[in-house]
C-alpha beads as a LAMMPS data file, in Angstrom:
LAMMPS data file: protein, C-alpha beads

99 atoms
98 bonds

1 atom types
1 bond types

-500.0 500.0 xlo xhi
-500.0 500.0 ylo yhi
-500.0 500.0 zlo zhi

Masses

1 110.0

Atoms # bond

1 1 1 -61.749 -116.803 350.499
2 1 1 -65.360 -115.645 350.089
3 1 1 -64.940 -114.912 346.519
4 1 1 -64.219 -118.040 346.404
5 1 1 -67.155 -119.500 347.365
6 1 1 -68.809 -116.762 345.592
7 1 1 -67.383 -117.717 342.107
8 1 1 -69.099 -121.284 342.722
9 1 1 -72.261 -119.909 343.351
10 1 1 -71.723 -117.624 340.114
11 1 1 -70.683 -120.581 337.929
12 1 1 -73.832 -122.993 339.053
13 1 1 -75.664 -119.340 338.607
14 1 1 -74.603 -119.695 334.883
15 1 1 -75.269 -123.118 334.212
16 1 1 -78.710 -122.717 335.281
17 1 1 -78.897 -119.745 332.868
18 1 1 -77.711 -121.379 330.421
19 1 1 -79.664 -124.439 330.437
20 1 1 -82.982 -122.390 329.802
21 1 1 -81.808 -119.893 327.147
22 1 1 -78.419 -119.027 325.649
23 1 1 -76.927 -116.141 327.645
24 1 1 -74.129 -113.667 326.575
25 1 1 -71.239 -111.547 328.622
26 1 1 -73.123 -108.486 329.484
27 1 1 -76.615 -109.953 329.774
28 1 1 -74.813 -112.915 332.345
29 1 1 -73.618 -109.431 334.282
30 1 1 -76.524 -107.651 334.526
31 1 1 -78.531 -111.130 335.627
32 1 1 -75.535 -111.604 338.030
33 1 1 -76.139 -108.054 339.458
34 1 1 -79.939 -109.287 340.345
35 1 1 -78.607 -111.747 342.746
36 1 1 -75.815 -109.119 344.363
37 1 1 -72.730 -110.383 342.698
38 1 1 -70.535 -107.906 341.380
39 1 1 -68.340 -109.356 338.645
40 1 1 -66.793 -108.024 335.601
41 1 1 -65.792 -108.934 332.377
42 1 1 -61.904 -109.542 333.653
43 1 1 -63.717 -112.678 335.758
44 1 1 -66.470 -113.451 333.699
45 1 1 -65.178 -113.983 330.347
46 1 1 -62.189 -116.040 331.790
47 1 1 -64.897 -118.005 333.774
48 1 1 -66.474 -118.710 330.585
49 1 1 -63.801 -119.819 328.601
50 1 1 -62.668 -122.259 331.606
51 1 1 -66.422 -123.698 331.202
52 1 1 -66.510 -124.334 327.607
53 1 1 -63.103 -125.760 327.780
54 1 1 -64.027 -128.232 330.475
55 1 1 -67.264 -128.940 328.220
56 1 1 -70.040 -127.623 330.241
57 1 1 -71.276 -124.630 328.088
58 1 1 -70.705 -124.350 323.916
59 1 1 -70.245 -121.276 322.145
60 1 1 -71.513 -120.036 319.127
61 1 1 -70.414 -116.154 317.942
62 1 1 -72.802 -114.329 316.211
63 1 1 -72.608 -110.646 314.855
64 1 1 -75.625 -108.672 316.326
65 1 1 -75.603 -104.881 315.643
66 1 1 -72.119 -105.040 314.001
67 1 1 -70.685 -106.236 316.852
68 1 1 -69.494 -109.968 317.966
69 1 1 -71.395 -111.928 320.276
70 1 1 -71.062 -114.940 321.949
71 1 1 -73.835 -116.820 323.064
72 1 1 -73.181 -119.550 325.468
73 1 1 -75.350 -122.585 326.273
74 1 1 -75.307 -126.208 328.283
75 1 1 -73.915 -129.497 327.535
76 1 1 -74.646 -132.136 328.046
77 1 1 -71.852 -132.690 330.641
78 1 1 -73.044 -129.240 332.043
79 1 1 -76.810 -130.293 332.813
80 1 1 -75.770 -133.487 334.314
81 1 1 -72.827 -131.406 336.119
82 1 1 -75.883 -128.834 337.304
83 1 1 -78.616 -131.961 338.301
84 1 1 -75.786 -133.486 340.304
85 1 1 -75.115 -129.917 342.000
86 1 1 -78.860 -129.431 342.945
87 1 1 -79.385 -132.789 344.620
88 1 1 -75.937 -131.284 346.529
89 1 1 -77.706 -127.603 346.883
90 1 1 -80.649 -128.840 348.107
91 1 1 -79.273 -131.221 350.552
92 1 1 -76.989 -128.577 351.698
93 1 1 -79.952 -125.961 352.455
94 1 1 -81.955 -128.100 354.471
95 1 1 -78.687 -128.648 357.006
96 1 1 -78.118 -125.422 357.572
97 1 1 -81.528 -123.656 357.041
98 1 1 -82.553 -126.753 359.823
99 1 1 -80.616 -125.249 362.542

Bonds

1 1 1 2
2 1 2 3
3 1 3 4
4 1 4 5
5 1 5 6
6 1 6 7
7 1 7 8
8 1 8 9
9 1 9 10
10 1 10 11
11 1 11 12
12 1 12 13
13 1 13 14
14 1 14 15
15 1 15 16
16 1 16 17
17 1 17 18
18 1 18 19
19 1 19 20
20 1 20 21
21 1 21 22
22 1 22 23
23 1 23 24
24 1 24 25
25 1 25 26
26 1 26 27
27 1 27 28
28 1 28 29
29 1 29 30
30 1 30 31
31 1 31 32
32 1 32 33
33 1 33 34
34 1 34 35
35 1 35 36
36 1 36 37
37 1 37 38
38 1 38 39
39 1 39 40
40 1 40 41
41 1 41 42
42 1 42 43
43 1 43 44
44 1 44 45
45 1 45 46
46 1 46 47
47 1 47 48
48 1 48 49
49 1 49 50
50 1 50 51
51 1 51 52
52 1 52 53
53 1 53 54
54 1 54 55
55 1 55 56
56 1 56 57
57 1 57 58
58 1 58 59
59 1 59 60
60 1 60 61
61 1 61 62
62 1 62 63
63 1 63 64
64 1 64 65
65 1 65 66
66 1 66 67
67 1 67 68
68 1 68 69
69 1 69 70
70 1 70 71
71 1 71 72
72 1 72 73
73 1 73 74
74 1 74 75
75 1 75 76
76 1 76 77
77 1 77 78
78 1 78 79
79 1 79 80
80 1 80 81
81 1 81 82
82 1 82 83
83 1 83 84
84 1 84 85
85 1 85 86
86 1 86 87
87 1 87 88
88 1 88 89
89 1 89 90
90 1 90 91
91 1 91 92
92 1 92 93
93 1 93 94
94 1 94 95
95 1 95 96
96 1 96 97
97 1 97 98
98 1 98 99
């Protein structure tokens, strides 16, 4: 159950991202990491792919060192998805940081 809630945190965690500069896999990981989630590629890419299907991030692959990239950003579905989930997060915090 608390992955659970942890994968929403992760996903609004990566439409935040996203909405100030295109992110990729391993750099999403890594920024991830910062904020004490552990989550691998066998969560992350499959998270990803459920979030551009549902139109919140686009992808664009690139080829960077030889290798295939891709570099996600937000919609336009996805930043009013994230607005609408901060008036939420903040209302949240101040009922249960108020106790």
């Amino acid at each position: 159950m608390i992955r659970d809630f942890e994968l929403a945190f992760i996903k609004l965690h990566i439409l935040y991202h996203a909405s100030k500069i295109e992110v990729f896999g391993i750099g999403l990981m890594e920024e991830l990491a910062r904020h004490g989630y552990s989550i691998g590629p066998g969560v992350l890419y499959p998270t990803l792919a459920k979030m551009e299907k549902a139109a919140l991030l686009e992808c664009e692959a690139r080829t960077v060192a030889g290798k295939r990239r891709k570099y996600y950003r937000i919609t336009s579905t996805g930043s009013l998805l994230l607005q609408e989930m901060k008036s939420k997060i903040k209302e949240l915090h101040q009922e249960v940081m108020d106790e």
